[in-house]
DOFI-829032 format. One record per residue (C-alpha): residue number from 1; residue in three letters; chain; z negated, x, y negated. Coordinates in nm, 4 decimals. Each point is the difference from the previous one (the first is absolute). Layout:
  num  residu  chaine        c3        c1        c2
  NUM     ALA       A         Z         X         Y
...
This chain:
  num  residu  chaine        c3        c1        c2
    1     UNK       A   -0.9637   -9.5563    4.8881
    2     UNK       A    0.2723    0.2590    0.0236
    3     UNK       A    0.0553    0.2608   -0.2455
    4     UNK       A    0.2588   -0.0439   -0.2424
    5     UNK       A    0.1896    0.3262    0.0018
    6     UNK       A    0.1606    0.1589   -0.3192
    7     UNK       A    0.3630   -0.0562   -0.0159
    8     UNK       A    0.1158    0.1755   -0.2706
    9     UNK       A   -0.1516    0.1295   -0.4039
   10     UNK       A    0.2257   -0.1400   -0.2805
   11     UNK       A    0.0792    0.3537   -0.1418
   12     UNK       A    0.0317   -0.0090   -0.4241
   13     UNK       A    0.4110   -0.0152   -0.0146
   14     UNK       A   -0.0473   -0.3308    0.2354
   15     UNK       A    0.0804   -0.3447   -0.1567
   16     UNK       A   -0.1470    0.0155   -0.3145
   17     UNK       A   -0.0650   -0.3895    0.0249
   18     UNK       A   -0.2734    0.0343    0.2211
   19     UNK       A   -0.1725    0.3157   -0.2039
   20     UNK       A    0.0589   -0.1804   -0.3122
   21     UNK       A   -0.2434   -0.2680    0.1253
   22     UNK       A   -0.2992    0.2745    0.0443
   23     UNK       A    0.0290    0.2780   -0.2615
   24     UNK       A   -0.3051    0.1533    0.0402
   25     UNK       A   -0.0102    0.0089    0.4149
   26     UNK       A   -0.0063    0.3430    0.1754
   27     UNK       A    0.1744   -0.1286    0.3182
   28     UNK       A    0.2030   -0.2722    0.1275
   29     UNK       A    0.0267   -0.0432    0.3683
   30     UNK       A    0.1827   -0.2354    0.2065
   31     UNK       A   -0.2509   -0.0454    0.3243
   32     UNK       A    0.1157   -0.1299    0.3084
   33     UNK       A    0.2974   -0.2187   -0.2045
   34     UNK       A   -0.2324   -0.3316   -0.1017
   35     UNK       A   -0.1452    0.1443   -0.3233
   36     UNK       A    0.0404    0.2242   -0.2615
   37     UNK       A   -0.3653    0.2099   -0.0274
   38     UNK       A   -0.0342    0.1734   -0.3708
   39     UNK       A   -0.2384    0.2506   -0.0621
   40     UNK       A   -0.2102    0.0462   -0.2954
   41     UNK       A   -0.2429    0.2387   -0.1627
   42     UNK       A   -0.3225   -0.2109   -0.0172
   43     UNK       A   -0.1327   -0.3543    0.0526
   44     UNK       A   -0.0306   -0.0441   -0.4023
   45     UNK       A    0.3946   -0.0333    0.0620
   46     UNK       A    0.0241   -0.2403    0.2988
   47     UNK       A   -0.2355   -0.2008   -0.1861
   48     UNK       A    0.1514   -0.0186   -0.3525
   49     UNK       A    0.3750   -0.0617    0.1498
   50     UNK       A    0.1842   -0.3285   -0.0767
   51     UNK       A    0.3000    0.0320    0.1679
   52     UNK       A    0.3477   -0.2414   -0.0973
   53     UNK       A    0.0511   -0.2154    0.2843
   54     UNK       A    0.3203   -0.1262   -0.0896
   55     UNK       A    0.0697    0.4138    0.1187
   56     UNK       A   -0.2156    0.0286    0.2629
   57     UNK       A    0.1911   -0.3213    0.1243
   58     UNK       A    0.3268    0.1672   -0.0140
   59     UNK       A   -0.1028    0.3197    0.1850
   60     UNK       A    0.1678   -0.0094    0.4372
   61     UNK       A   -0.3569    0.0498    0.1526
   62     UNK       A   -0.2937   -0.2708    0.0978
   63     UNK       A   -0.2079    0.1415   -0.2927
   64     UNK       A   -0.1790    0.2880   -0.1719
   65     UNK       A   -0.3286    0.1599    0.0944
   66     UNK       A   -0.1408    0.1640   -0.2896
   67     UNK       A   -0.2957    0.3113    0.0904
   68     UNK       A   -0.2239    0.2706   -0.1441
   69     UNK       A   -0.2749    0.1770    0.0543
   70     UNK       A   -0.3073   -0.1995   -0.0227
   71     UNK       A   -0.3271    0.0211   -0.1927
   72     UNK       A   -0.2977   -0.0703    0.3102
   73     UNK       A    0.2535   -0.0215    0.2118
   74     UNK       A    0.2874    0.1965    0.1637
   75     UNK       A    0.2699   -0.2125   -0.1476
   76     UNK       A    0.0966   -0.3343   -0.2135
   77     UNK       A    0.3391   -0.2052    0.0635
   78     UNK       A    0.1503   -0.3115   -0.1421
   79     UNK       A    0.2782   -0.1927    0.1770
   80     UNK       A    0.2616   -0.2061   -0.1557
   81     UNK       A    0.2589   -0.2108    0.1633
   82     UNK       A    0.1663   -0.2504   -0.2304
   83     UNK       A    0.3560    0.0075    0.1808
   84     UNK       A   -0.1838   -0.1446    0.3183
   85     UNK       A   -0.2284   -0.2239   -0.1945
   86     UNK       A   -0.3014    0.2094   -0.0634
   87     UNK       A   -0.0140    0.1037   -0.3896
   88     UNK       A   -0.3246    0.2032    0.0637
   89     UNK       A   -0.2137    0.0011    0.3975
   90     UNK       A   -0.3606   -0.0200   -0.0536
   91     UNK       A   -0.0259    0.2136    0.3028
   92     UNK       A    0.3130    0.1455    0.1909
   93     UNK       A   -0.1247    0.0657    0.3513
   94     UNK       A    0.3821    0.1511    0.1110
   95     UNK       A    0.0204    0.1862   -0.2865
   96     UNK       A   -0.2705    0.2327    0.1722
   97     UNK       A    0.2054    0.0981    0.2926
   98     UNK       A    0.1612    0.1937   -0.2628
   99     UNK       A   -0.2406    0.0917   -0.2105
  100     UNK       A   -0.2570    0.1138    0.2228
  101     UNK       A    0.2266    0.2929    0.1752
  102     UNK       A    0.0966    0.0947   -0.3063
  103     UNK       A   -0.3239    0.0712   -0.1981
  104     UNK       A   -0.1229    0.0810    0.3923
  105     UNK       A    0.2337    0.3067   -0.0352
  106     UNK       A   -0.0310    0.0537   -0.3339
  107     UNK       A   -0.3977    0.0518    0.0140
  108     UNK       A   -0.0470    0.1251    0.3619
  109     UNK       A   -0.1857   -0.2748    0.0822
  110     UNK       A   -0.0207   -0.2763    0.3003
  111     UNK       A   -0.2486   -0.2528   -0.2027
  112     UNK       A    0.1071   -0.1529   -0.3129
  113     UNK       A   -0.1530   -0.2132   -0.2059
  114     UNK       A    0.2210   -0.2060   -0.2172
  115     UNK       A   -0.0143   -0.2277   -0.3369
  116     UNK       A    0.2560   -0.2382   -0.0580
  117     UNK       A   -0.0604   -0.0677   -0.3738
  118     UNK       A    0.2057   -0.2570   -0.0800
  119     UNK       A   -0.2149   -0.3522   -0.1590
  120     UNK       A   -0.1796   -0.1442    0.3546
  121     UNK       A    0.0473    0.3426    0.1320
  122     UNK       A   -0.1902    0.1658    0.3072
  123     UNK       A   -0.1309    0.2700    0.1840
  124     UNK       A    0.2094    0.1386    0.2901
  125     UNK       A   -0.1240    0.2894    0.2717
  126     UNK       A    0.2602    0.1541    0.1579
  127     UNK       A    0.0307    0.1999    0.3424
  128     UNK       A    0.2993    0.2181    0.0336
  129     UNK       A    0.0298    0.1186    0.3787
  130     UNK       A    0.3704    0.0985    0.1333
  131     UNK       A    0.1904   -0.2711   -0.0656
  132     UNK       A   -0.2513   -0.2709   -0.0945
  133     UNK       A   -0.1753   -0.1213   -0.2963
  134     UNK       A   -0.2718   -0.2201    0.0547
  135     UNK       A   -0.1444   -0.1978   -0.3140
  136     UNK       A   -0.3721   -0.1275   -0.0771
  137     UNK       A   -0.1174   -0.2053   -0.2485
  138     UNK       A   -0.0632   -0.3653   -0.1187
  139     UNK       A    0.2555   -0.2659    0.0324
  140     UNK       A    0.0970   -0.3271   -0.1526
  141     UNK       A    0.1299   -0.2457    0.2425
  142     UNK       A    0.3281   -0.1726   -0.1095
  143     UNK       A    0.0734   -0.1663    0.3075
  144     UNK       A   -0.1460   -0.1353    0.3221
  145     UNK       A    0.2883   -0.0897    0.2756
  146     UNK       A    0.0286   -0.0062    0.3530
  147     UNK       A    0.3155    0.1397    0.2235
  148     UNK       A    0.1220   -0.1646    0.3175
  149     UNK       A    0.2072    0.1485    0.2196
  150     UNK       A    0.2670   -0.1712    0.2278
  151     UNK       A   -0.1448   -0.0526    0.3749
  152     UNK       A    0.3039    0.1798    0.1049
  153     UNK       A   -0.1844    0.3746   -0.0735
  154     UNK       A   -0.1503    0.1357    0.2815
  155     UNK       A   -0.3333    0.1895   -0.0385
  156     UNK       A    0.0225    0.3863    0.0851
């Protein structure tokens, strides 16, 4: 997968509509313009937040990641995505493109591993190298399909 580059930090004088929704983060971060990513002290936090949805719903982006640092591992996140359907993600797979880089950077490290705590949660490795995240970690399948492509493609 490709990193998902920071776009911009939501400084403290920025809509207060958005702040107002996490009073206790230390950072919000708009990464690569799908989600908003808010930072947090500790994993107690991530765990213990309910957030409204009705607000979350109301918010211009995909959804919010929610991180800290983690206890046994390097980090914890949450994803929740009610405007697109998705109240809470068991797992958020694309939220790591983000995420990854950004802890990556943040402990000088190129191997992550990851906890994403919310109820069927998971355990997520991640590789950070250039512009590339790679994920590990148990799946659920959701759907088996099969694509087809018109005869008119030619084979390179």
């Amino acid at each position: 997968m490709i990193c998902a580059p920071l776009i911009r930090e939501l400084r403290q004088d920025d809509d207060s509509a958005y702040r107002s929704l996490w009073r206790d983060a230390l950072q919000l971060a708009v990464l690569a313009g799908d989600d908003y990513v808010v930072l947090f002290r500790d994993e107690a936090q991530i765990r213990a937040i309910h957030p409204d949805m009705t607000a979350l719903q109301r918010l211009d982006l995909r959804g919010v990641a929610i991180t800290a640092p983690g206890k046994g591992c390097d980090f914890v996140a949450r994803f929740f995505g009610p405007k697109v359907g998705v109240p809470e993600d068991p797992v958020t797979g694309s939220a790591y493109t983000a995420l990854a880089p950004y802890w990556a950077e943040r402990l000088g490290k190129t191997i992550l591993s990851a906890r994403q705590v919310s109820q069927r949660g998971s355990e997520i490795h991640c590789g950070v190298a250039r512009d590339r995240v790679t994920l590990t970690g148990a799946a659920a399948t959701f759907m088996v399909g099969e694509i087809r492509f018109p005869e008119v493609y030619e084979v390179l």
